[in-house]
MARRO-574482 format. One record per residue (C-alpha): residue number from 1; residue in one letter; x, y, z. Coordinates in pm, 1 decimal. Each point is the difference from the previous one (the first is absolute). Layout:
// MARRO-574482
+-----+------+----------+----------+----------+
| pos | code |       px |       py |       pz |
+-----+------+----------+----------+----------+
| NUM |    A |        X |        Y |        Z |
...
+-----+------+----------+----------+----------+
This chain:
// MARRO-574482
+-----+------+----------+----------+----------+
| pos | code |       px |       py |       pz |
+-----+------+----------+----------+----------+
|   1 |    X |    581.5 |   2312.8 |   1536.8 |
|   2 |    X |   -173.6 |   -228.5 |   -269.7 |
|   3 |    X |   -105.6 |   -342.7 |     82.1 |
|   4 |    X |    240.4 |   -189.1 |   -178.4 |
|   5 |    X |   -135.7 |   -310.5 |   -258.4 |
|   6 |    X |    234.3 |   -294.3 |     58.4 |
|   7 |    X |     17.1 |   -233.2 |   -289.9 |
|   8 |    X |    245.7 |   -308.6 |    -26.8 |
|   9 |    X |    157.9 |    -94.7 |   -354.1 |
|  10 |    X |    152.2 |   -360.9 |    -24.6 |
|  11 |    X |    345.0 |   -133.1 |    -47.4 |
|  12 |    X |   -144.7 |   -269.3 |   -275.0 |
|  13 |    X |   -152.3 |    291.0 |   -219.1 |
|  14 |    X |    347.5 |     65.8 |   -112.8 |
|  15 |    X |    116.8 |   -312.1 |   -162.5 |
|  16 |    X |    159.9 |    -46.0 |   -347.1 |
|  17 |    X |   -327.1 |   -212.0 |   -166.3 |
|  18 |    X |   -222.0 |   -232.4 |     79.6 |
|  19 |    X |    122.9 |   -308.6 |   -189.5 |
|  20 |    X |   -202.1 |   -314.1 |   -129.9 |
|  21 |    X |   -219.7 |    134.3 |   -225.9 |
|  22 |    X |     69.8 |    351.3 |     -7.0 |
|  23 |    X |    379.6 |    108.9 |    -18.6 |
|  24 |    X |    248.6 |     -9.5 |    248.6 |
|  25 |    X |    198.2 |    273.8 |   -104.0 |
|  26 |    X |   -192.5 |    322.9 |    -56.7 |
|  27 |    X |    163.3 |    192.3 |    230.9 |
|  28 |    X |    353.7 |   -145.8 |     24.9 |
|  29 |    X |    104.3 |    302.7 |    244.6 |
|  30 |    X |   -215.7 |   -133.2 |    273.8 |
|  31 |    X |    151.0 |   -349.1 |      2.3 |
|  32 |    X |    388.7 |   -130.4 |    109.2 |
|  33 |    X |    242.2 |     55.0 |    296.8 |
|  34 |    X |     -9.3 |    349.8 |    -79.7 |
|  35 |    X |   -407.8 |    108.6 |     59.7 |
|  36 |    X |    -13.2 |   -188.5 |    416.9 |
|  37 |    X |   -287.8 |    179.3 |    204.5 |
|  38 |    X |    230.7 |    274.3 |     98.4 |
|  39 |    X |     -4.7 |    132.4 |   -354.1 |
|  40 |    X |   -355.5 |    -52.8 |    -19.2 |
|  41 |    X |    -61.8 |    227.7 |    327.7 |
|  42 |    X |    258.4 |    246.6 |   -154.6 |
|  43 |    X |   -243.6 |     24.9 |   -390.4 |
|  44 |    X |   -305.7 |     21.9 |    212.6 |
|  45 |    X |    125.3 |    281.3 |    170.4 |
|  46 |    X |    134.3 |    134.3 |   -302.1 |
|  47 |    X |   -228.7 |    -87.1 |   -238.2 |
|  48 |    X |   -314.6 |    -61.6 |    155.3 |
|  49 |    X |    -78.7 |    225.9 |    270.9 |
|  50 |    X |     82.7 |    362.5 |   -181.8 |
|  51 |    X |   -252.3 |    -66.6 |   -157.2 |
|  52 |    X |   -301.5 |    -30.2 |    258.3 |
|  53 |    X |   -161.4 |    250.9 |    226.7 |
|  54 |    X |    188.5 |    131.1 |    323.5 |
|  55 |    X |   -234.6 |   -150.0 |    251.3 |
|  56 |    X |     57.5 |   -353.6 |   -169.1 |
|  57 |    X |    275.9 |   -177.3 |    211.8 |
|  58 |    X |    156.8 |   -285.0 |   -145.9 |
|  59 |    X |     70.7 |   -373.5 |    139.6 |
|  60 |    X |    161.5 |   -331.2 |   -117.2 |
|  61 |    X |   -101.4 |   -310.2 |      7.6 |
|  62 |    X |    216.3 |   -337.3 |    -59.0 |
|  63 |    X |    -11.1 |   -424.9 |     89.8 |
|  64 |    X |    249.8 |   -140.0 |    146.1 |
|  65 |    X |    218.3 |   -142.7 |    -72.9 |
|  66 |    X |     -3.9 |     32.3 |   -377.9 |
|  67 |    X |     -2.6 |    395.1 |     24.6 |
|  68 |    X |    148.5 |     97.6 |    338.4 |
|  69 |    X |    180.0 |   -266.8 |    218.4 |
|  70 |    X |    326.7 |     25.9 |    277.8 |
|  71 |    X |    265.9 |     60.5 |   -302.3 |
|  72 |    X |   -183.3 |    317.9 |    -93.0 |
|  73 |    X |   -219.7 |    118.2 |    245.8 |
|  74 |    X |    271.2 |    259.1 |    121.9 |
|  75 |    X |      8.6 |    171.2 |   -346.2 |
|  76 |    X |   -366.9 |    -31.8 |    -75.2 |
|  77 |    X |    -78.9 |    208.9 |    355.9 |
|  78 |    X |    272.2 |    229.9 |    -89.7 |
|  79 |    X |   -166.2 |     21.7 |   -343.0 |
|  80 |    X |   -316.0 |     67.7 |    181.7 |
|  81 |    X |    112.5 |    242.2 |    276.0 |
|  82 |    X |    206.5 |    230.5 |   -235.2 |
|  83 |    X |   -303.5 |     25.9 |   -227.9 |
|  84 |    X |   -232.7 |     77.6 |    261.3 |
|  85 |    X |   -194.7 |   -318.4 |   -107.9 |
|  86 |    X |   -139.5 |   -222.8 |    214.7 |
|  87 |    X |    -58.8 |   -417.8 |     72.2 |
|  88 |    X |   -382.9 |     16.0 |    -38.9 |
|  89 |    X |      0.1 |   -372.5 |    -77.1 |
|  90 |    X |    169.7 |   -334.2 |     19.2 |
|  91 |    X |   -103.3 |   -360.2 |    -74.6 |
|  92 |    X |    171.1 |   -368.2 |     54.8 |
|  93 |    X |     36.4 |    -75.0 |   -410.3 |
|  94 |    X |   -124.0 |   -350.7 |    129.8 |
|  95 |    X |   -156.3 |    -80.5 |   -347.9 |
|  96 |    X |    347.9 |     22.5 |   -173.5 |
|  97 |    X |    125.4 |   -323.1 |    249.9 |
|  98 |    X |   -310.3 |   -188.2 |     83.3 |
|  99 |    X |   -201.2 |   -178.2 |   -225.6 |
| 100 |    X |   -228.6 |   -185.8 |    270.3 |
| 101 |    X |   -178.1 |    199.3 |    189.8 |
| 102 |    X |    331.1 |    190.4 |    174.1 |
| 103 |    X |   -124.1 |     13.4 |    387.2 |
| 104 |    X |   -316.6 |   -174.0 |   -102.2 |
| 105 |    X |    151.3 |   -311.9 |   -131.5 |
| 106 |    X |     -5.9 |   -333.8 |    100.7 |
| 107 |    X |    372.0 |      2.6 |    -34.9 |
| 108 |    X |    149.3 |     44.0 |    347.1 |
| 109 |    X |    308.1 |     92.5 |   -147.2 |
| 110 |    X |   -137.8 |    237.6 |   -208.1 |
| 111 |    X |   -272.0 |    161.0 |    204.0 |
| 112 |    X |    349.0 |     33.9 |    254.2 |
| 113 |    X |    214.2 |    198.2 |   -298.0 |
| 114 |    X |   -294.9 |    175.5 |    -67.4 |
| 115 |    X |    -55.7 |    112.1 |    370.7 |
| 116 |    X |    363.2 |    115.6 |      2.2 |
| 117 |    X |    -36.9 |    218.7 |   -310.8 |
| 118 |    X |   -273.4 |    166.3 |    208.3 |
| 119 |    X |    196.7 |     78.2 |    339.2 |
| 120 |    X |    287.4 |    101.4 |   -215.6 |
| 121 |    X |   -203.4 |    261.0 |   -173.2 |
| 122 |    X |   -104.1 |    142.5 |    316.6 |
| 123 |    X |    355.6 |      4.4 |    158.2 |
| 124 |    X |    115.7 |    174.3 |   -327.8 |
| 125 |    X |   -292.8 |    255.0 |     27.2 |
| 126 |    X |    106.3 |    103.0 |    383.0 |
| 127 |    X |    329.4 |    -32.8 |    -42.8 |
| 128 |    X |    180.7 |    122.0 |   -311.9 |
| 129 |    X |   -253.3 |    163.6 |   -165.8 |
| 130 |    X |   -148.5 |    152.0 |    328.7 |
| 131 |    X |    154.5 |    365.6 |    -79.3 |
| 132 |    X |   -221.9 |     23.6 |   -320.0 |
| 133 |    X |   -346.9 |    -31.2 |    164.2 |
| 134 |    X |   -212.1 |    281.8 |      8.8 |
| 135 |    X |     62.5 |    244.3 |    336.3 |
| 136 |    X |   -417.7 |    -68.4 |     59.0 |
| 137 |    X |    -15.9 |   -392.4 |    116.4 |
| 138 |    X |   -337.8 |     60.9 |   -113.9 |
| 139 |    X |    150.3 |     12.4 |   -369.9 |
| 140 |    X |    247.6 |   -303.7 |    102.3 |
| 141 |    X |     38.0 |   -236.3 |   -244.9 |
| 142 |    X |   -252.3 |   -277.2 |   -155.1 |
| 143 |    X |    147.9 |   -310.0 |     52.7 |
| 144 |    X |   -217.8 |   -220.8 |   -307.2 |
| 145 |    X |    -86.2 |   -356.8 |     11.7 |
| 146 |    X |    -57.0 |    -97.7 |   -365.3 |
| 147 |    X |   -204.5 |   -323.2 |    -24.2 |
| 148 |    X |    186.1 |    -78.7 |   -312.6 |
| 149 |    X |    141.3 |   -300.2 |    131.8 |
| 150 |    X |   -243.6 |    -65.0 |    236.8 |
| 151 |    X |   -211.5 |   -227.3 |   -243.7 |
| 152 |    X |    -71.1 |   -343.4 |   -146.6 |
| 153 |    X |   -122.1 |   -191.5 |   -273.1 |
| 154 |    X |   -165.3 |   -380.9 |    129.4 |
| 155 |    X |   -321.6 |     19.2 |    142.6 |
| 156 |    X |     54.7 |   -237.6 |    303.1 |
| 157 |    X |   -126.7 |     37.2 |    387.7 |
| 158 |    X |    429.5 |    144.7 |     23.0 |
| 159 |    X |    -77.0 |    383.2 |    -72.8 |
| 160 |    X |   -202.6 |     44.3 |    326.4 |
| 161 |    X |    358.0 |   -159.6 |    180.0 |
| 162 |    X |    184.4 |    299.7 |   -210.2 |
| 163 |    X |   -285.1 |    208.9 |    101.9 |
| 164 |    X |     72.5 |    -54.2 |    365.0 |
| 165 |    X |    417.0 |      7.8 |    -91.4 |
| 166 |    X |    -33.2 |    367.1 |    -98.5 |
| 167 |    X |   -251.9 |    114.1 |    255.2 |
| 168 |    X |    303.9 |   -150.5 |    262.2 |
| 169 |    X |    313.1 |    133.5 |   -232.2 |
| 170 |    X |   -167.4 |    333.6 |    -48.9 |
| 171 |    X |    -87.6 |     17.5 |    429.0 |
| 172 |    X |    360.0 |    -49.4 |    126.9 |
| 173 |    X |    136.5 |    242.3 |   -306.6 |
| 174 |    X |   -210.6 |    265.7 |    163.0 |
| 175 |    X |    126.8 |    -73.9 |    326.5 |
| 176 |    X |    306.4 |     -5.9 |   -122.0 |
| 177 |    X |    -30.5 |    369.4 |   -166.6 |
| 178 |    X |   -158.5 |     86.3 |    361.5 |
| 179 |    X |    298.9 |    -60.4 |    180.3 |
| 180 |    X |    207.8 |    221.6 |   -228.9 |
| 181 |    X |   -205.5 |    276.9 |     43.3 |
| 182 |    X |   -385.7 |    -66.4 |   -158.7 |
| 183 |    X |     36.3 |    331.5 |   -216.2 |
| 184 |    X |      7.7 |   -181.2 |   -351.8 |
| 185 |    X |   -386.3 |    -21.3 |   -127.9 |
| 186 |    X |    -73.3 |   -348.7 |   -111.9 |
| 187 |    X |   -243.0 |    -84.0 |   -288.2 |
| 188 |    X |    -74.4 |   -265.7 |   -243.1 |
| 189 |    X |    -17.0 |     20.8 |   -306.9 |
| 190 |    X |   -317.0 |   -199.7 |   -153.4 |
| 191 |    X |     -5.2 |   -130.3 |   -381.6 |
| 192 |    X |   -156.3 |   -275.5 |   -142.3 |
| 193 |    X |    246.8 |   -141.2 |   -196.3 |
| 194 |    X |    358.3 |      8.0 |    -80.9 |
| 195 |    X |    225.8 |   -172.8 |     57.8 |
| 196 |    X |   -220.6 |   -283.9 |     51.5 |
| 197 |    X |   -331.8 |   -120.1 |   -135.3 |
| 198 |    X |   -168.0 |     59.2 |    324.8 |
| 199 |    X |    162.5 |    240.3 |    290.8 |
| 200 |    X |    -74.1 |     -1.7 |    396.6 |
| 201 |    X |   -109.3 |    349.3 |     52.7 |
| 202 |    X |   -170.9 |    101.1 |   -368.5 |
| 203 |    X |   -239.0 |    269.6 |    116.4 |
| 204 |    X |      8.4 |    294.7 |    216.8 |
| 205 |    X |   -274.3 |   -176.2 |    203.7 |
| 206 |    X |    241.1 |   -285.1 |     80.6 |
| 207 |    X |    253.9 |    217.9 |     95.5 |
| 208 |    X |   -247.2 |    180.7 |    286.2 |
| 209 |    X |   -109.1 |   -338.4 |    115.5 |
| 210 |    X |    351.0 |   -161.7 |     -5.2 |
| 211 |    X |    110.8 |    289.6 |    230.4 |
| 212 |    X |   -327.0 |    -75.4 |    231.9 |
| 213 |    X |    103.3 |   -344.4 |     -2.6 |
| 214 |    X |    358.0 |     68.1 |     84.1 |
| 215 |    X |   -126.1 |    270.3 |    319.7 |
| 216 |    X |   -214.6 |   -326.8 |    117.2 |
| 217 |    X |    205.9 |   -248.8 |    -10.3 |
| 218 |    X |    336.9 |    156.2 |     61.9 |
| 219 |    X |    -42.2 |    307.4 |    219.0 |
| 220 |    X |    155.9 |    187.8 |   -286.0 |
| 221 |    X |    -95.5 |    360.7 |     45.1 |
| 222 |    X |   -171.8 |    179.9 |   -305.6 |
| 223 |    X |    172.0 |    313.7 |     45.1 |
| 224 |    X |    218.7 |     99.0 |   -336.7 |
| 225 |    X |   -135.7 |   -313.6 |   -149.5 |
| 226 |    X |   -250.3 |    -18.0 |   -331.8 |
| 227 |    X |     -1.6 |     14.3 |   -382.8 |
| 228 |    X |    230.3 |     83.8 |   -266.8 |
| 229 |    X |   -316.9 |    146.5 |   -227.4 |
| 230 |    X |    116.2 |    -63.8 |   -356.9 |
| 231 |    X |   -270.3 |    116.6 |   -228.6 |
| 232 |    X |     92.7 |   -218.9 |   -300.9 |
| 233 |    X |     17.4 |   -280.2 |    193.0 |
| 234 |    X |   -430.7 |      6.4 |     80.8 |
| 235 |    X |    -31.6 |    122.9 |   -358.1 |
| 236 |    X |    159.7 |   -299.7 |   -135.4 |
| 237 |    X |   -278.3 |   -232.6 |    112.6 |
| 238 |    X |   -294.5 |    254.1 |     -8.1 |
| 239 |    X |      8.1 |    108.1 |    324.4 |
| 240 |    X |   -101.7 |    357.7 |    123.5 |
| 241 |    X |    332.7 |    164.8 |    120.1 |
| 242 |    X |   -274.5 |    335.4 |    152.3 |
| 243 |    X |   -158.7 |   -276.6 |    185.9 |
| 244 |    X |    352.8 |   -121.5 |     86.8 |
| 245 |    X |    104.9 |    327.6 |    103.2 |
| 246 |    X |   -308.1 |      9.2 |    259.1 |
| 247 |    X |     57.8 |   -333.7 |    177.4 |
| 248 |    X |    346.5 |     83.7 |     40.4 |
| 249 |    X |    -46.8 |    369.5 |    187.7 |
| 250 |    X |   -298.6 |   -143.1 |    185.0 |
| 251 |    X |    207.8 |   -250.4 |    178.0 |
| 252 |    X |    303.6 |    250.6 |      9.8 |
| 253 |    X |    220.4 |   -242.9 |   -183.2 |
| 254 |    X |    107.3 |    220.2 |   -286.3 |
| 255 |    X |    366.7 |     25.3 |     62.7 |
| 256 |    X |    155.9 |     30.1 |   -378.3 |
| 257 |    X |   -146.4 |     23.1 |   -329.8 |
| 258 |    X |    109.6 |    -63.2 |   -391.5 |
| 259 |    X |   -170.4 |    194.4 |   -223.1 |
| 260 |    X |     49.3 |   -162.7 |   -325.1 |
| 261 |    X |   -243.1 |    -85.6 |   -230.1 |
| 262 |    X |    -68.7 |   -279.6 |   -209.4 |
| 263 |    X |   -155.5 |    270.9 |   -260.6 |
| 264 |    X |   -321.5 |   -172.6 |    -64.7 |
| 265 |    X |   -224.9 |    308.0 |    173.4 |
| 266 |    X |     69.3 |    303.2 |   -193.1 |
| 267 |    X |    -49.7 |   -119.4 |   -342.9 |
| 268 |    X |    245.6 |     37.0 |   -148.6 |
| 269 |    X |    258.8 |   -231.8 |    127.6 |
| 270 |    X |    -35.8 |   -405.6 |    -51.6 |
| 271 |    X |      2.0 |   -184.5 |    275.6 |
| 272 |    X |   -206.2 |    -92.7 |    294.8 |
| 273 |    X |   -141.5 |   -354.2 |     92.2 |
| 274 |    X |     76.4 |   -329.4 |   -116.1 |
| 275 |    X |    321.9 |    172.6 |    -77.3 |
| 276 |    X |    385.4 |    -19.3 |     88.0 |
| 277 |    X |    140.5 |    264.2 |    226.1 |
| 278 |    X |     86.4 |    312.9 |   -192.0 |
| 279 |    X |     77.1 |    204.3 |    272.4 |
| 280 |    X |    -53.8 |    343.8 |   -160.6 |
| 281 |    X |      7.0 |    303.2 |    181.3 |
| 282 |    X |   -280.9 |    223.9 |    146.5 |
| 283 |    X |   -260.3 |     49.0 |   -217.8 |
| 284 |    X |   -207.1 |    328.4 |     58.1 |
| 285 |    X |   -376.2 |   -146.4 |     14.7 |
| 286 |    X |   -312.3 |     26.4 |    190.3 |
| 287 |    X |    102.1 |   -303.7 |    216.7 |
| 288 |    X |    325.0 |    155.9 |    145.1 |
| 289 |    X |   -161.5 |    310.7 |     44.3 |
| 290 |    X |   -235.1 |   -217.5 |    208.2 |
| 291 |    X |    306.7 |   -143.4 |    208.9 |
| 292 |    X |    124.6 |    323.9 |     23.1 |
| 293 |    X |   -263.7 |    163.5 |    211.2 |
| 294 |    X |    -40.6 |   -283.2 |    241.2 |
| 295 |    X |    364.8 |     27.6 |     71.4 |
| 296 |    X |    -37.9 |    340.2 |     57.5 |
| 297 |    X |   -315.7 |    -16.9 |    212.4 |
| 298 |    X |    200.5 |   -289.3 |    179.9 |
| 299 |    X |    318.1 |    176.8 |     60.5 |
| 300 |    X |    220.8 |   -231.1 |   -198.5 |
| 301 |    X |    361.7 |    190.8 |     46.4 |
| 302 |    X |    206.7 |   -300.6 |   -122.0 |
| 303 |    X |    167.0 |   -114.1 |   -278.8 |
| 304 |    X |   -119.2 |    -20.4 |   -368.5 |
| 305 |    X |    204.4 |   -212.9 |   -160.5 |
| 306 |    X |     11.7 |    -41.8 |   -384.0 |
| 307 |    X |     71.8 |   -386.6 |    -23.9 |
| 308 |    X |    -10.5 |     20.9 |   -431.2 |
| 309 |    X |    180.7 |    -91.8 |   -271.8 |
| 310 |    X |    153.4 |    218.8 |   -308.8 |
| 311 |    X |   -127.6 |   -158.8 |   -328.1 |
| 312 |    X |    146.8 |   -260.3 |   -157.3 |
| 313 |    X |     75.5 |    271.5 |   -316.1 |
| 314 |    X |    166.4 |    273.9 |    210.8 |
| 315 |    X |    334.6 |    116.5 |     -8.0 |
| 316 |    X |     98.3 |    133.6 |    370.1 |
| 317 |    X |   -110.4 |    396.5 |    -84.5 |
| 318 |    X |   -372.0 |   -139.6 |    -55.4 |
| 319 |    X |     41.8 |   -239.7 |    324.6 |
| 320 |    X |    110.5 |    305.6 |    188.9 |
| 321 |    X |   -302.3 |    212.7 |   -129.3 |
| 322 |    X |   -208.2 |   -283.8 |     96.1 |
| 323 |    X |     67.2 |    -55.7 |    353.3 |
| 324 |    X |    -61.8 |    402.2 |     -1.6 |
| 325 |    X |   -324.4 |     26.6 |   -162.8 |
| 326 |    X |   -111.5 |   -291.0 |    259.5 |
| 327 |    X |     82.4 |    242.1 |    245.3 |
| 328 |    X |   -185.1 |    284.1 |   -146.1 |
| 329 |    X |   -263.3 |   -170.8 |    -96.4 |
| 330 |    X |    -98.8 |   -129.9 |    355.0 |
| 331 |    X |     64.0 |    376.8 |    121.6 |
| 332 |    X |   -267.8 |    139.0 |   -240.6 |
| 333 |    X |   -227.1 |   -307.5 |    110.5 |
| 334 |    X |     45.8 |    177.4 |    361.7 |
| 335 |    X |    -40.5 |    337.9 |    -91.1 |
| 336 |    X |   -305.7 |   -100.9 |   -160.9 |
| 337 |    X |   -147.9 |   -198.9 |    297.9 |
| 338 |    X |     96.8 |    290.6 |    203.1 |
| 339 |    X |   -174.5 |    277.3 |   -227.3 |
| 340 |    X |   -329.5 |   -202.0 |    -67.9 |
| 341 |    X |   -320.8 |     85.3 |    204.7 |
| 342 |    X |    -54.9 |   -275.2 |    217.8 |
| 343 |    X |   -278.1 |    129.0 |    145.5 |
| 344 |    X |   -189.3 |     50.7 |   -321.3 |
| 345 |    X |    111.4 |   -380.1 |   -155.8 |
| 346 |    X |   -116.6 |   -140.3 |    360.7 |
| 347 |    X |   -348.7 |    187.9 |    -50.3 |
| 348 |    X |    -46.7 |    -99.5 |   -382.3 |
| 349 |    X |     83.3 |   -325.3 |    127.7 |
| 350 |    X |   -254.1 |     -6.8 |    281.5 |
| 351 |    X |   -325.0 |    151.2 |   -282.4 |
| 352 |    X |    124.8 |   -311.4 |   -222.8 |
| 353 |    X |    108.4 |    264.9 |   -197.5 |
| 354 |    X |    287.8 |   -232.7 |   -169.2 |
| 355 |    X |     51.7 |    129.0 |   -332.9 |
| 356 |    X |     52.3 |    349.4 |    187.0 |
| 357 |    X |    296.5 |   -200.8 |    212.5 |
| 358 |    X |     88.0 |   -111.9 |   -339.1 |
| 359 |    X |     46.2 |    330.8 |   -129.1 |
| 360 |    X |    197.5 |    140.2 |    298.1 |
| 361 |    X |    251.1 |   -321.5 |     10.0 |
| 362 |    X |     65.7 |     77.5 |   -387.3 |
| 363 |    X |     70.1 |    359.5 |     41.7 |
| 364 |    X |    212.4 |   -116.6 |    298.3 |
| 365 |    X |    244.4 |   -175.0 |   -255.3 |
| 366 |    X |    -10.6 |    280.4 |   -262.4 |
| 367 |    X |     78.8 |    247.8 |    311.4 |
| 368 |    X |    355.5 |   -299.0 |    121.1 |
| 369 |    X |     49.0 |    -29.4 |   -393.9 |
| 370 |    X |     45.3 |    385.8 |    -27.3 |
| 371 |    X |    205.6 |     -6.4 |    377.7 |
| 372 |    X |    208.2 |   -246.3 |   -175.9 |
| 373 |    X |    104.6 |    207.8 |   -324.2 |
| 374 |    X |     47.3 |    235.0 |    219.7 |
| 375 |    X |    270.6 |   -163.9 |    231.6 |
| 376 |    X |    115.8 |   -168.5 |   -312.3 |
| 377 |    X |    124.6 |    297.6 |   -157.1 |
+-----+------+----------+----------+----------+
């Protein structure tokens, strides 16, 4: 039986436009009563995975409460279940409520409402939507803690106070999640910025050292507990998402990954740092090809999830196509990082034979370029 390749794709994707700047309206048949998360499960099985290989399984991911919550968690695992689709993610949408600093704030009420979005994430994960997690609890679902309201913007001696709030909030939500079963794999996800100025947790570094800090202090166990690796994310501020990838799997804290891109790396999309968040799909480049043979040599059996948005110009058949080319294109990254000769790159490498590495990395994108036409087809 082939290993199967579990990749996520996100509830947000599908949504009828982006709004402000850009319209709101591009794909009208994603928005209204009518298009809930249940009709997004039903397209992606419909629509979406057809299309990909047969050892690609397929996952959801969704916040709560804005996507999934107790009025329609019922049809959304139904949705799930029927479609042989599974909960491969779910995050408190904390950042659509709080505005200072969510558990982190120096708001008791709000850091309180914020801690109670958490637990009620986790009691909606193991209860409701329990019958839609994977049959391997080693393929349970991420349960994501977005920093996105975990930030400020006033440089006073008060952000090492909301430091210490979300080390304590984040220790008694894992104990929490313990009690109920300590299956869901918790992970932060780092970014710099957005929504605020300056965020609590901007770097993969901070996340590792925030969960050190929260094993020290709390007696938290470190088991199912790490980084939500988005790639854009590091690329937005010039940071080295390989280098990422290697801090992460040497302190066995890789428990989910997004895969977009902010574009900047294979020359020809814009993007990249000093940028917004694009939040395009996978790009097939040297870099991923990079991440995708340390996962490999790591055993990374999780899920991929594709955390991206359609472009602001797409009606929904392009959006479709490009959640599914995101696929693809990180499965021809893998095939790649599978087929290249390690052994030869590590010996070049070792002769400071660079240009020769050079070489072999380039062929290794023509080689997931061609894999990718291929599938495409």
């Amino acid at each position: 039986m082939a290993v199967k390749s579990l990749h996520s794709i996100c509830r947000w994707t599908f949504n009828p436009g982006k709004g402000g700047f850009v319209p709101g309206d591009m794909r009208p048949e994603w928005g209204g009563s009518k298009f809930g998360t249940p009709e997004m499960i039903e397209l992606t099985a419909k629509k979406v995975q057809p299309r990909l290989p047969k050892d690609v399984e397929l996952g959801i991911e969704m916040h709560y409460d804005a996507e999934v919550d107790d009025k329609n968690a019922s049809a959304v695992a139904d949705a799930l279940v029927s479609n042989k689709l599974y909960l491969a993610m779910i995050t408190p949408g904390a950042h659509a409520h709080f505005a200072y600093g969510g558990i982190a704030s120096l708001d008791a009420s709000e850091r309180k409402a914020g801690e109670a979005l958490g637990t009620k994430t986790v009691d909606l994960a193991y209860g409701t939507l329990k019958k839609a997690w994977h049959p391997d609890v080693n393929k349970a679902p991420a349960f994501v803690i977005w920093n996105g309201s975990f930030g400020y913007d006033i440089a006073t001696i008060g952000v090492k106070q909301m430091y210490q709030n979300l080390k304590e909030s984040v220790a008694g939500l894992c104990k929490y999640e313990q009690k109920k079963g300590g299956n869901l794999h918790i992970g932060f996800e780092p970014k710099p910025n957005e929504g605020h100025p300056a965020m609590l947790i901007p770097t993969v570094a901070s996340a590792i050292v925030f969960w050190r800090r929260i094993e020290k202090e709390f007696g938290v166990s470190l088991k199912n507990k790490g980084v939500n690796k988005e790639f854009g994310h590091s690329e937005m501020i010039g940071l080295d998402h390989v280098y990422d990838s290697v801090e992460e799997l040497d302190n066995d804290m890789m428990v989910h990954m997004h895969l977009n891109s902010q574009g900047y790396n294979d020359g020809i999309i814009l993007g990249g740092p000093g940028k917004y968040d694009i939040d395009h799909g996978t790009r097939i480049n040297g870099m991923n090809i990079a991440i995708a043979g340390l996962l490999q040599q790591a055993g990374y059996a999780r899920w991929k999830g594709h955390d991206m948005q359609t472009r602001a110009y797409d009606n929904a058949e392009q959006g479709i196509d490009r959640v599914v080319r995101s696929v693809l294109s990180w499965e021809a990254c893998a095939k790649a990082a599978a087929e290249l000769d390690t052994k030869a790159l590590m010996a070049v490498l070792a002769k400071r034979e660079t240009a020769k590495a050079e070489d072999m990395m380039r062929a290794a994108v023509v080689s997931a370029q061609r894999s990718f036409d291929e599938m495409y087809k």
